[in-house]
C-alpha positions as CSV (number, residue, x, y, z in Angstrom):
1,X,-167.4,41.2,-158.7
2,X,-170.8,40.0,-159.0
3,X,-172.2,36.7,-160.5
4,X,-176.2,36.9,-160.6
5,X,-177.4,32.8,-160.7
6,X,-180.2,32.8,-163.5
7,X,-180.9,29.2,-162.8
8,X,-183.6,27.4,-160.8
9,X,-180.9,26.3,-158.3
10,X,-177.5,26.0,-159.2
11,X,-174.9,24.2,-156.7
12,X,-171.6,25.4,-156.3
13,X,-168.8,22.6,-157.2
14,X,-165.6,24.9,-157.3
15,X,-164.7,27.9,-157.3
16,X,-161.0,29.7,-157.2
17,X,-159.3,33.0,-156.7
18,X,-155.4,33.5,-158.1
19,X,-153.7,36.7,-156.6
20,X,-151.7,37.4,-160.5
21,X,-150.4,40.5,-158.8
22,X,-146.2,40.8,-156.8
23,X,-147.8,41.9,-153.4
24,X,-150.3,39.9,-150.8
25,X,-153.9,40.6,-151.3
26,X,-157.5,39.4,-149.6
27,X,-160.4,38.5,-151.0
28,X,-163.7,38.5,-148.8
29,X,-167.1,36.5,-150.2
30,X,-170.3,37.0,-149.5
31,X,-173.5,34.7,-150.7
32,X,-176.0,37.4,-151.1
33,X,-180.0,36.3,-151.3
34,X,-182.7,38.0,-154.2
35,X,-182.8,41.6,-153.1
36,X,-180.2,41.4,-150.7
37,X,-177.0,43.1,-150.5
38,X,-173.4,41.9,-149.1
39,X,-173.0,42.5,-145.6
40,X,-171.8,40.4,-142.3
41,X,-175.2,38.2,-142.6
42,X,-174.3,36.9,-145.5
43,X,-170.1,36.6,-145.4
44,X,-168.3,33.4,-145.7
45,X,-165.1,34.0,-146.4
46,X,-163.9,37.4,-144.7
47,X,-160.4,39.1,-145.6
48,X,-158.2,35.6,-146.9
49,X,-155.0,36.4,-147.6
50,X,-153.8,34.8,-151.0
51,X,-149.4,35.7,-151.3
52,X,-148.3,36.4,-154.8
53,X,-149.7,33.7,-157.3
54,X,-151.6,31.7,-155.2
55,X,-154.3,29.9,-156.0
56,X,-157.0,29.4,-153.1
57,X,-159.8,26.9,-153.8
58,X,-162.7,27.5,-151.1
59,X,-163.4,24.7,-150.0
60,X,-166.0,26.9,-147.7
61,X,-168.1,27.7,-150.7
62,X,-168.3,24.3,-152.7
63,X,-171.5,22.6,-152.6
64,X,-173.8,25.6,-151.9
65,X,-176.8,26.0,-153.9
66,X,-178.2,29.0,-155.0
67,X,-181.5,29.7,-156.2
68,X,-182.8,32.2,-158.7
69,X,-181.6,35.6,-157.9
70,X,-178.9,34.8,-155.5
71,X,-175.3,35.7,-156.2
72,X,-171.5,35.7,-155.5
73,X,-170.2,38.5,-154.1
74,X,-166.6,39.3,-153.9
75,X,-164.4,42.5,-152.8
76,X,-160.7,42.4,-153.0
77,X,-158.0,44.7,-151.2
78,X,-156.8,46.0,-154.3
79,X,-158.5,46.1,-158.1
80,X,-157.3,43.9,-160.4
81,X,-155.1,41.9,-158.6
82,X,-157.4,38.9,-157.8
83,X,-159.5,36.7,-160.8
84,X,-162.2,34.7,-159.8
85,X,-163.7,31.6,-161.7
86,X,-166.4,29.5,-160.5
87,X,-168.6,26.5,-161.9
88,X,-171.5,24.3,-160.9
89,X,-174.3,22.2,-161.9
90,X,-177.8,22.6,-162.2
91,X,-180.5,21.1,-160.8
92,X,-183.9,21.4,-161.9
């Protein structure tokens, strides 16, 4: 999934994944600049295994800022099995 960041800078204050399907699953993230794409550059959390309903709160991500244009990205192992939420703050 992608989440584009249409503010001047936006800081990251949590962010979750919850694995709602019976099996394990991973989740990699990337924080991907204007332009950019995902790719090993950019990866900050690579392939974490979340069991069956867990919840995982990446600490790893929370307080980065992204500016205009940069996004989340996120691949799981398998479609549907992982949901994603995220929230921050402005800052102008």
């Amino acid at each position: 999934g992608v989440q584009t960041c249409a503010l001047p800078i936006s800081i990251i204050d949590k962010m979750t994944a919850t694995n709602y399907s019976t099996v394990a699953a991973t989740i990699s993230v990337n924080l991907v600049n204007l332009g950019g794409a995902a790719g090993s550059g950019n990866l900050i959390v690579k392939t974490k295994s979340l069991q069956p309903t867990e919840t995982y709160t990446f600490p790893e991500i929370v307080g980065f800022a992204l500016s205009s244009g940069q996004f989340i990205s996120t691949l799981a192992s398998a479609a549907s099995s992982i949901s994603i939420r995220a929230s921050g703050r402005e800052i102008s």
